[in-house]
N, CA, C and O of each residue as an XYZ file, in Angstrom:
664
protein
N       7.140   -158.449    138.090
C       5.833   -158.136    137.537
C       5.988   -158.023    136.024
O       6.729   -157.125    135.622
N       5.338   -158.882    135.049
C       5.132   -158.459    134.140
C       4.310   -157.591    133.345
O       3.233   -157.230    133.821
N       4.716   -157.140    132.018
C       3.534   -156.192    130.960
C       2.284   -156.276    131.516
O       1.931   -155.296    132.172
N       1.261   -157.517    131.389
C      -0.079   -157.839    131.704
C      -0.751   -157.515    132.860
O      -1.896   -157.075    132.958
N       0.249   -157.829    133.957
C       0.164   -157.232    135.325
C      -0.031   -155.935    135.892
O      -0.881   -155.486    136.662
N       1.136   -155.359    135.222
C       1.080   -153.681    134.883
C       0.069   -153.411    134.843
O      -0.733   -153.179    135.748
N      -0.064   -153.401    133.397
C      -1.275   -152.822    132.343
C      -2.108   -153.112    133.084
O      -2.836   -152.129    133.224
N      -2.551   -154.198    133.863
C      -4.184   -153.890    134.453
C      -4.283   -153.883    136.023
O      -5.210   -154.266    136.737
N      -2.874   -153.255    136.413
C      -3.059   -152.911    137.796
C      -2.838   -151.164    137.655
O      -2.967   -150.350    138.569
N      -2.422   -150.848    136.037
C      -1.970   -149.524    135.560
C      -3.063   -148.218    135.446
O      -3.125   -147.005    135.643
N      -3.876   -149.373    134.982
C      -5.550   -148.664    134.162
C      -6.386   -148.162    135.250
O      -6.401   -146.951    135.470
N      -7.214   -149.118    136.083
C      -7.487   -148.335    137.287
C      -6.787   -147.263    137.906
O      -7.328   -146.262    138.377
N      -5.442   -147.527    137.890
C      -4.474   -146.445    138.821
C      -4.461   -145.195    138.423
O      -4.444   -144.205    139.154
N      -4.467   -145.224    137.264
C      -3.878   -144.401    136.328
C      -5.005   -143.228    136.615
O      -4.708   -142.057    136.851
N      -6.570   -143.832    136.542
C      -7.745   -142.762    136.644
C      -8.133   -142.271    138.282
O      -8.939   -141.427    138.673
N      -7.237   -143.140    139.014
C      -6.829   -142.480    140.692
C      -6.324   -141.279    140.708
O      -6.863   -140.321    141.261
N      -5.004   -141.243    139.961
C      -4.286   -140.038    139.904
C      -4.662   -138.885    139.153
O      -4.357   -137.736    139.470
N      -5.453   -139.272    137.971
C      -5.974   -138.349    136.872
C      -6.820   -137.291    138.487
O      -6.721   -136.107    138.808
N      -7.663   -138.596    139.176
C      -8.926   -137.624    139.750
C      -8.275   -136.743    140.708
O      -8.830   -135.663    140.910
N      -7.126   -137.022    141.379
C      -6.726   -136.762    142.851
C      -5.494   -135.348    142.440
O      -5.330   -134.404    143.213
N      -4.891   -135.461    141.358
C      -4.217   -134.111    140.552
C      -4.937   -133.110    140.299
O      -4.521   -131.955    140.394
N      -6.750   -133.600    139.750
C      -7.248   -132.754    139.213
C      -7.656   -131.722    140.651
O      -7.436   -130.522    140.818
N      -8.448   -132.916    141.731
C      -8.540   -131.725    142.942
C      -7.570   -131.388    143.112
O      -7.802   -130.186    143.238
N      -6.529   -131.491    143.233
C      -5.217   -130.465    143.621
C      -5.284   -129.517    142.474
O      -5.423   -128.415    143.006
N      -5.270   -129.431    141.754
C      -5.339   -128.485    140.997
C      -6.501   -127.932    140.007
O      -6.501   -127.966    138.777
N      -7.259   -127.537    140.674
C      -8.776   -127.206    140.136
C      -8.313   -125.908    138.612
O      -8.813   -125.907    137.487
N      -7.462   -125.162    139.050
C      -7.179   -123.875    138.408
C      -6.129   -123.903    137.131
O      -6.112   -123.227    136.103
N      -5.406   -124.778    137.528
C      -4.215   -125.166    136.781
C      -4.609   -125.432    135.093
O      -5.623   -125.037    134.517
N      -3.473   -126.223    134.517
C      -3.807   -126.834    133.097
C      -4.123   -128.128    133.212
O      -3.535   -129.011    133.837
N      -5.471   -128.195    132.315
C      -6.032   -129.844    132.580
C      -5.022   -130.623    132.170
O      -5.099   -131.824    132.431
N      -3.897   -130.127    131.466
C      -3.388   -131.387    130.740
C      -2.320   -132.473    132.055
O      -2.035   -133.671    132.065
N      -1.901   -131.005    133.285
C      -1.184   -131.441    134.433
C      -1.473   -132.846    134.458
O      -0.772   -133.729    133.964
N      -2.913   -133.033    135.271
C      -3.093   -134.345    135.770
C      -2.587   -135.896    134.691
O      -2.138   -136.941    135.164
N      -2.765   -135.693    133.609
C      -2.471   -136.601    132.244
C      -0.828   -136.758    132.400
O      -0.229   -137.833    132.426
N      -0.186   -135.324    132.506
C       1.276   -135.726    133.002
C       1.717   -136.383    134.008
O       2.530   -137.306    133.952
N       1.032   -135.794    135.298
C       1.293   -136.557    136.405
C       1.143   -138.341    136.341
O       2.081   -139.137    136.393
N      -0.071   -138.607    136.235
C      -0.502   -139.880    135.862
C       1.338   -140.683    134.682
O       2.076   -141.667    134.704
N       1.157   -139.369    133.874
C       2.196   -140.551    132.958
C       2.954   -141.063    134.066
O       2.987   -142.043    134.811
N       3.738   -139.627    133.786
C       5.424   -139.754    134.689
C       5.114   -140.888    136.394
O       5.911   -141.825    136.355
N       4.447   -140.935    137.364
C       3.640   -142.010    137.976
C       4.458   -143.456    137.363
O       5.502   -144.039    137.652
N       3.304   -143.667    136.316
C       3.262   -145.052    135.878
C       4.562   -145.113    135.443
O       5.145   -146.117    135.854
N       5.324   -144.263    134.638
C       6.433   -144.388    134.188
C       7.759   -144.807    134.884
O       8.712   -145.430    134.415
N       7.516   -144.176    136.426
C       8.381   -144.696    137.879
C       7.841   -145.603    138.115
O       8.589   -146.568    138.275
N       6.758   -145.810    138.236
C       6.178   -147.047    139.035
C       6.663   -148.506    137.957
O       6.953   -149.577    138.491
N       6.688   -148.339    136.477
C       7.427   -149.034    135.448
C       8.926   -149.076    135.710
O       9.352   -150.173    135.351
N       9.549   -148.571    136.027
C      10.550   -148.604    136.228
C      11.505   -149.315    137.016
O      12.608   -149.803    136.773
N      10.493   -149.209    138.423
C      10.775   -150.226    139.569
C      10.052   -151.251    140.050
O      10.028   -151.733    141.183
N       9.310   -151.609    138.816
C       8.354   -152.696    138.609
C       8.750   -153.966    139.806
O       7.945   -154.495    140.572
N      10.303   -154.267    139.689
C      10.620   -155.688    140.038
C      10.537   -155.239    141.189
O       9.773   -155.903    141.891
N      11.097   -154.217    141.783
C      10.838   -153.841    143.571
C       9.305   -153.526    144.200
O       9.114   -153.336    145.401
N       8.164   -153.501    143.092
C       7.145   -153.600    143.603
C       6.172   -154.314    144.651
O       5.227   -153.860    145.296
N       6.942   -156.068    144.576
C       6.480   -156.522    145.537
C       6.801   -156.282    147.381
O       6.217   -156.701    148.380
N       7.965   -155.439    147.184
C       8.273   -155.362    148.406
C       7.135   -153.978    149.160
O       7.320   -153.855    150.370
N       6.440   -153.354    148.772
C       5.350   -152.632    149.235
C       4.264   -153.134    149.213
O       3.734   -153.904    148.412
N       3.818   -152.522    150.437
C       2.410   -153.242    151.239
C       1.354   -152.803    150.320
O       0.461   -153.635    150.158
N       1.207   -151.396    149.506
C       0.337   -150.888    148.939
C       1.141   -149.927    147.985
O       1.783   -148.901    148.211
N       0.760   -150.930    146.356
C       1.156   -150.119    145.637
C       0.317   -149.110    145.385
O       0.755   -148.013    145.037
N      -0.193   -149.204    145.440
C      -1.481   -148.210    144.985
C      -0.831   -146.372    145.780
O      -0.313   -145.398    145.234
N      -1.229   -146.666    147.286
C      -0.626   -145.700    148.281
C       0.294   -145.310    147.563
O       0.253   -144.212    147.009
N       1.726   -146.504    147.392
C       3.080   -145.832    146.944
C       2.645   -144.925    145.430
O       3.029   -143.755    145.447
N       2.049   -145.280    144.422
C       1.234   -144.503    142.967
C       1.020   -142.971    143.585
O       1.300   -141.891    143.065
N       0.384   -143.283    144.973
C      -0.281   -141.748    145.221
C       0.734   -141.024    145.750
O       0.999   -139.913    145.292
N       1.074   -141.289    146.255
C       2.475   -140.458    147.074
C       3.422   -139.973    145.862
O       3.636   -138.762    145.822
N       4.031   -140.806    144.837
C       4.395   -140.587    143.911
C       3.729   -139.136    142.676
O       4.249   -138.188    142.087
N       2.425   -139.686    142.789
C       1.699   -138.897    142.223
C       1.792   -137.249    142.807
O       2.059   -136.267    142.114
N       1.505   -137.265    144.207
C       1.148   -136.162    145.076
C       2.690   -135.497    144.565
O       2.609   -134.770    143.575
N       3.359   -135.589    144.852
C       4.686   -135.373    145.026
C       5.154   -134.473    143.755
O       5.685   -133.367    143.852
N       4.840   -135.197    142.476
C       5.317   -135.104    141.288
C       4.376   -133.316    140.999
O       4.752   -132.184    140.695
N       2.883   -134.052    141.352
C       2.254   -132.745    141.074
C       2.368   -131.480    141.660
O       2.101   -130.403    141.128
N       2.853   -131.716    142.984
C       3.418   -130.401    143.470
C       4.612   -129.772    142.853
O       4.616   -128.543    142.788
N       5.867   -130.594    142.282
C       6.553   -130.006    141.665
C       6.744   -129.387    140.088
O       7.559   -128.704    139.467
N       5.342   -130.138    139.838
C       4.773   -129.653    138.336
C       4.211   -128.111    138.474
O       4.389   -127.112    137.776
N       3.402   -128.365    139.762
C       2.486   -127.245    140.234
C       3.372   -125.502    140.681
O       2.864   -124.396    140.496
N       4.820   -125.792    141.306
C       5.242   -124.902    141.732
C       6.068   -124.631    140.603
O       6.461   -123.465    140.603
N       6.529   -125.428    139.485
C       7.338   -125.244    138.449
C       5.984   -124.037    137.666
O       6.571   -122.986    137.409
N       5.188   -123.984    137.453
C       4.287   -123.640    136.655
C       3.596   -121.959    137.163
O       3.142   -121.045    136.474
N       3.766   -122.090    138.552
C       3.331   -121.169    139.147
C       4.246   -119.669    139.421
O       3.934   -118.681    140.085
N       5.464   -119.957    138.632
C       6.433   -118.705    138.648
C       5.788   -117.683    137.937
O       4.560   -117.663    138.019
N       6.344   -116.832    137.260
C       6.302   -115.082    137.023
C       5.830   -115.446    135.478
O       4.937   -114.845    134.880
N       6.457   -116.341    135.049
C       6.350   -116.605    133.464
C       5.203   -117.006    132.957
O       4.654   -117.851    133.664
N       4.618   -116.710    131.970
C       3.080   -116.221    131.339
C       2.992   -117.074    129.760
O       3.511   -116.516    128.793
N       2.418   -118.226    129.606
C       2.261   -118.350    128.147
C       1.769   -117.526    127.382
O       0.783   -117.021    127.920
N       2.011   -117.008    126.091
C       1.326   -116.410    125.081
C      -0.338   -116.639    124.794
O      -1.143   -115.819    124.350
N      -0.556   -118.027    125.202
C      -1.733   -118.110    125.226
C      -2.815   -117.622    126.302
O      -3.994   -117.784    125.990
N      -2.587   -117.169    127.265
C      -2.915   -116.657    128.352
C      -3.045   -115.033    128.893
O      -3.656   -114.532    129.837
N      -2.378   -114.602    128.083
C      -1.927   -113.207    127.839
C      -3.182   -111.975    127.514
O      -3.150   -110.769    127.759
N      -4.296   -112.835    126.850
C      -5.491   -112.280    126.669
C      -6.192   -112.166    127.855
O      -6.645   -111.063    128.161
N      -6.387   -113.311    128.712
C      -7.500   -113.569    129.241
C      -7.380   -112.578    130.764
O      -6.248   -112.143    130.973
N      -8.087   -112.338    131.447
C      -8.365   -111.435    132.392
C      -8.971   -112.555    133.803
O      -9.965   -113.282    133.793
N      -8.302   -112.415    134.543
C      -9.052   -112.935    135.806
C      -8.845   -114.257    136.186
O      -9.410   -114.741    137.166
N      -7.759   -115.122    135.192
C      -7.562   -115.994    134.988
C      -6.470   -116.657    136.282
O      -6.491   -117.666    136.986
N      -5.687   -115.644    136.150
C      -5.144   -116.443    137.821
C      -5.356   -115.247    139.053
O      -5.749   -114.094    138.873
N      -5.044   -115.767    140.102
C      -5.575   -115.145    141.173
C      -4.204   -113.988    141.157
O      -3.116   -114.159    140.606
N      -4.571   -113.039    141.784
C      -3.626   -111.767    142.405
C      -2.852   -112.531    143.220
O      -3.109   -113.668    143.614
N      -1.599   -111.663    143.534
C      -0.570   -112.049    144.465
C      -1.366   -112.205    146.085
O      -0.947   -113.027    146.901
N      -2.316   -111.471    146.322
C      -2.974   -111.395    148.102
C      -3.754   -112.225    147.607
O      -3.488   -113.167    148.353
N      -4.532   -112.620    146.908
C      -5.243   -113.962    146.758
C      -4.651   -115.517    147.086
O      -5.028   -116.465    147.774
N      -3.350   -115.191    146.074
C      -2.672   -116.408    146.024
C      -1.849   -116.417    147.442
O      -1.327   -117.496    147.723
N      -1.699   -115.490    148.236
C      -1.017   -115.629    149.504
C      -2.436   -116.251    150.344
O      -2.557   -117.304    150.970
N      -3.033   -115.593    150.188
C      -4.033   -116.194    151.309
C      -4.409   -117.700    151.225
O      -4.517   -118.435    152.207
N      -4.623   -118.123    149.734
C      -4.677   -119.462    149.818
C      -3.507   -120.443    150.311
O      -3.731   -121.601    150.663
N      -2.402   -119.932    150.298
C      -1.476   -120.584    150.285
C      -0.987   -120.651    152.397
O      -0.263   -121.220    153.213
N      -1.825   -119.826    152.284
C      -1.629   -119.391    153.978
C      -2.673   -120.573    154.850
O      -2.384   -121.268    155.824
N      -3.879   -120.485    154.130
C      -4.696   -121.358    154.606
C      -4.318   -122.771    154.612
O      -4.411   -123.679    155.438
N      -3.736   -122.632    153.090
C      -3.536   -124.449    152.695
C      -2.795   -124.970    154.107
O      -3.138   -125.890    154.850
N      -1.688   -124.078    154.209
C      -0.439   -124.110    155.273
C      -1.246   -124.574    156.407
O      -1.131   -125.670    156.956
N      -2.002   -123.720    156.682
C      -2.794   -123.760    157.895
C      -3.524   -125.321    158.652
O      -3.517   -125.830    159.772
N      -4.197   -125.710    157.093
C      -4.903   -126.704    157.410
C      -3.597   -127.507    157.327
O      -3.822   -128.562    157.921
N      -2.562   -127.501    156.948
C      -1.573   -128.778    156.872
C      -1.072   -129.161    158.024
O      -0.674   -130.263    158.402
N      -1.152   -127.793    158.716
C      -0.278   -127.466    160.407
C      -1.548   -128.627    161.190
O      -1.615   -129.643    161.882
N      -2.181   -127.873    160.673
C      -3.214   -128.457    161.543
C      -3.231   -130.382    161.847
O      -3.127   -130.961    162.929
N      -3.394   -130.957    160.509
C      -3.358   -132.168    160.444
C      -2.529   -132.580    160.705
O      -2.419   -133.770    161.003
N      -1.465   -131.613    160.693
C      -0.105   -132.492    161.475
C       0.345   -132.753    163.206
O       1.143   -133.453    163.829
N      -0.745   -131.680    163.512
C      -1.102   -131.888    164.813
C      -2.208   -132.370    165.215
O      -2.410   -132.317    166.428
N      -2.921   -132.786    164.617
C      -3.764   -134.114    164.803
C      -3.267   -135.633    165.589
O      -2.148   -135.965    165.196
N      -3.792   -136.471    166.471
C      -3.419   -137.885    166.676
C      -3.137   -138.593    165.597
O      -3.727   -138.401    164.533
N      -2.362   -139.339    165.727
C      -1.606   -139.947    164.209
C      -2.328   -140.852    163.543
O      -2.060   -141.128    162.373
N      -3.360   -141.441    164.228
C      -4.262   -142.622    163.880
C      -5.547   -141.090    162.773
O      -5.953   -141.123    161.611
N      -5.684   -140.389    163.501
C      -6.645   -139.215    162.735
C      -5.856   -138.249    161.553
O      -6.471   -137.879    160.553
N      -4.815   -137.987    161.726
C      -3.497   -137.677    161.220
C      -3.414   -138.622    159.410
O      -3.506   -138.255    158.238
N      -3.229   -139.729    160.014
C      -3.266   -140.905    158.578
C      -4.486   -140.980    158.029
O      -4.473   -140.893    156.801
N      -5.614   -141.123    158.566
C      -6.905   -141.293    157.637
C      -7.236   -139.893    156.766
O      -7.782   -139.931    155.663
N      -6.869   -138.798    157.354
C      -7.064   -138.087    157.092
C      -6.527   -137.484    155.749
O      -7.071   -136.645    155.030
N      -5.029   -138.276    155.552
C      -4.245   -137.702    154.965
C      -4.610   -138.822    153.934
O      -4.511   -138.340    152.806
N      -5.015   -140.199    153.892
C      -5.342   -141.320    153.307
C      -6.408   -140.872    152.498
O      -6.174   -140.842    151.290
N      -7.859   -140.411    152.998
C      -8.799   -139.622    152.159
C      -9.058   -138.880    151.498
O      -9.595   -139.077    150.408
N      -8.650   -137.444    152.121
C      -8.505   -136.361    151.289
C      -7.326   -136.265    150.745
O      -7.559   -135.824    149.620
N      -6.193   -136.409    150.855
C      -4.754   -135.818    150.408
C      -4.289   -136.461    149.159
O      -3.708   -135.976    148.188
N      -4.926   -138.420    149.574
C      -4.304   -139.271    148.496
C      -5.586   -139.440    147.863
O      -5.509   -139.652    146.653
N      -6.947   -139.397    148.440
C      -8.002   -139.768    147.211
C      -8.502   -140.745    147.388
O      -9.495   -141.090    146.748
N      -7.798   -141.660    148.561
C      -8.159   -143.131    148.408
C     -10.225   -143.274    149.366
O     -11.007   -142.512    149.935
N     -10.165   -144.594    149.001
C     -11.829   -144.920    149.429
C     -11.475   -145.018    150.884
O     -10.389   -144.777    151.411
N     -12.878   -145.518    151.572
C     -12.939   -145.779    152.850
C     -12.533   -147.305    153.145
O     -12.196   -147.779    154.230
N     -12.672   -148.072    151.682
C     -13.082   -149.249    151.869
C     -11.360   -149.586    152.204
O     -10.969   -150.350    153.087
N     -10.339   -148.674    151.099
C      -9.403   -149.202    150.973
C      -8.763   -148.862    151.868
O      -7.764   -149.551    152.079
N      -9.003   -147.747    152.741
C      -7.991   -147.265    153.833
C      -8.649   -148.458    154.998
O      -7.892   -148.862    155.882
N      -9.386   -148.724    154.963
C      -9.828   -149.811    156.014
C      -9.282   -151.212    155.875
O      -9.266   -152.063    156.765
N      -8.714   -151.371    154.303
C      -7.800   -153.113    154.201
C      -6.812   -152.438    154.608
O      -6.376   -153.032    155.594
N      -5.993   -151.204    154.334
C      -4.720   -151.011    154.803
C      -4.303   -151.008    155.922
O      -3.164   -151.361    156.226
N      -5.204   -150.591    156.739
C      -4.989   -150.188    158.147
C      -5.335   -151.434    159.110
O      -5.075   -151.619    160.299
N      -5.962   -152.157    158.238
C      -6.527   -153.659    158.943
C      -7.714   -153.564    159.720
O      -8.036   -154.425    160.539
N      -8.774   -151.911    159.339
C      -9.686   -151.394    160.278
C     -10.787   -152.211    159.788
O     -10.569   -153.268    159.195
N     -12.176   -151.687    160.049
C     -13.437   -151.660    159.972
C     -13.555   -150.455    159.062
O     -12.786   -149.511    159.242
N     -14.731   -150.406    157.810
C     -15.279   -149.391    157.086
C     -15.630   -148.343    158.219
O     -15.130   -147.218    158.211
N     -16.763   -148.887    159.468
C     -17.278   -147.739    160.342
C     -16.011   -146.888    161.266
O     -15.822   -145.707    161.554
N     -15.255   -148.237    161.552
C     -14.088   -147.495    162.227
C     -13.057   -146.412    161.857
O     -12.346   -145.904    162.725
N     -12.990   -146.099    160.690
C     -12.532   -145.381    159.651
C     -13.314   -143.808    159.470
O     -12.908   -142.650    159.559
N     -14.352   -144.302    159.236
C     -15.667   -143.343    158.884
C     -15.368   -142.469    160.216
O     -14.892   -141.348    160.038
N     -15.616   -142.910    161.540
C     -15.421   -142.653    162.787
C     -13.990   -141.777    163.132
O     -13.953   -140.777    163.848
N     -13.112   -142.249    162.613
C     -11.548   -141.641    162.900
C     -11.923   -140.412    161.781
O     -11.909   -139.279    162.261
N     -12.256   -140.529    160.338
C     -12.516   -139.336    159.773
C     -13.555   -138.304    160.279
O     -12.974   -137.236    160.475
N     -14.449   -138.253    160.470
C     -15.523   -137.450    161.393
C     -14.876   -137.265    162.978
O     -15.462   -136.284    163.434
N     -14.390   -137.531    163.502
C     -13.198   -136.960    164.824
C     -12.079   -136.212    164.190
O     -11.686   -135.307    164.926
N     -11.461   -136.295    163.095
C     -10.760   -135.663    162.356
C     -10.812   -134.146    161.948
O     -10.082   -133.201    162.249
N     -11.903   -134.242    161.177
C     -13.091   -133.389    160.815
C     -13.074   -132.566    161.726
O     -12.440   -131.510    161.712
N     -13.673   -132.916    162.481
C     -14.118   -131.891    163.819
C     -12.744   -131.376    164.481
O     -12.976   -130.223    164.845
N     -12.074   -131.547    164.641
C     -10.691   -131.430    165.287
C     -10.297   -130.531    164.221
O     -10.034   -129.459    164.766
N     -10.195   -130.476    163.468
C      -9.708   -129.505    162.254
C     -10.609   -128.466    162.501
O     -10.193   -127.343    162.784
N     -11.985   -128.762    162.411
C     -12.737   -127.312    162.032
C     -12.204   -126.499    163.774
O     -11.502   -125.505    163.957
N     -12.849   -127.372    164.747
C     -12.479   -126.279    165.628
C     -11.368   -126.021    166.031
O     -11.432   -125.122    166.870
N      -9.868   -126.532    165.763
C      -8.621   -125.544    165.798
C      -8.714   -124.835    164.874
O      -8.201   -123.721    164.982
N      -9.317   -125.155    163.760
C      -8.997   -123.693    162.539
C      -9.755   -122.532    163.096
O      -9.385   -121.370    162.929
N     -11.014   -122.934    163.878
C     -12.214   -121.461    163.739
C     -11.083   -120.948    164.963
O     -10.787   -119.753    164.956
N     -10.477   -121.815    165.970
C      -9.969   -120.934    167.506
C      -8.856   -120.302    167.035
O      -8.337   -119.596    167.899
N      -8.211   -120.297    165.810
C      -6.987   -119.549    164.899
C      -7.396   -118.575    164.212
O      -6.534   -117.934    163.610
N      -8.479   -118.263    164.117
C      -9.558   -117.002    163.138
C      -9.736   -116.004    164.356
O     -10.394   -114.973    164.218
């Protein structure tokens, strides 16, 4: 793959990851997602020439992405306090706050992982990586409705093991 190729298979990508960091991290520092995105393209540059051997670079971008930002995310989330932050009040959550979210997150992860694997992947294809309906439907070799369909069975399967765990 050359420069040209990159660059404009880079640009779209690039504002995939910006969006899909930022929901992961609603609370965080905006600048995260801008890092993530680099460091991304910067691997994905790297192993440019092995690119053709994946079915979906894009997927491989997100996984990459997902990955990176969690370890940005847990690097960031220790005891240690910028100076700039030091003022502000209310700004991150309490320790029983941050357990509970982190309990839930868990929760719903358990959950999807016990999901059917066909509901399991879309699921994790939509919300987790960000991607469209249109595109999880070339990947999978589905139908747009058939997709739509596996996500809404998904859906539902989640809400009611989570409410029978409450």
């Amino acid at each position: 793959m050359n420069r040209n190729e990159f660059e404009r298979m880079a640009i779209p990508l690039r504002k995939r990851i910006v969006s899909m960091v930022r929901g992961m991290s609603a609370e965080s520092d905006p600048s995260l997602a801008d890092d993530v995105a680099q460091d991304t393209l910067l691997k994905l540059w790297t192993i440019r020439d092995k690119l053709e051997e994946y079915r979906s670079v894009e997927s491989l971008a997100m996984v990459i992405a997902r990955n990176r930002a969690i370890d940005m995310l847990r690097e960031t989330s220790g005891v240690t306090v910028g100076l700039d932050t030091v003022g502000e009040h209310g700004s991150t959550p309490s320790p029983e706050e941050a357990m509970i979210r982190s309990e839930s997150a868990d929760d719903v992860l358990g959950i999807i992982a016990s999901l059917p694997s066909v509901q399991q992947a879309v699921i994790r294809m939509r919300h987790l990586e960000g991607m469209e309906i249109d595109e999880i439907a070339r990947i999978t070799g589905s139908t747009a409705g058939s997709i739509r369909v596996a996500l809404s069975r998904a859906r539902q399967n989640i809400k009611e093991i989570f409410i029978q765990k409450q």
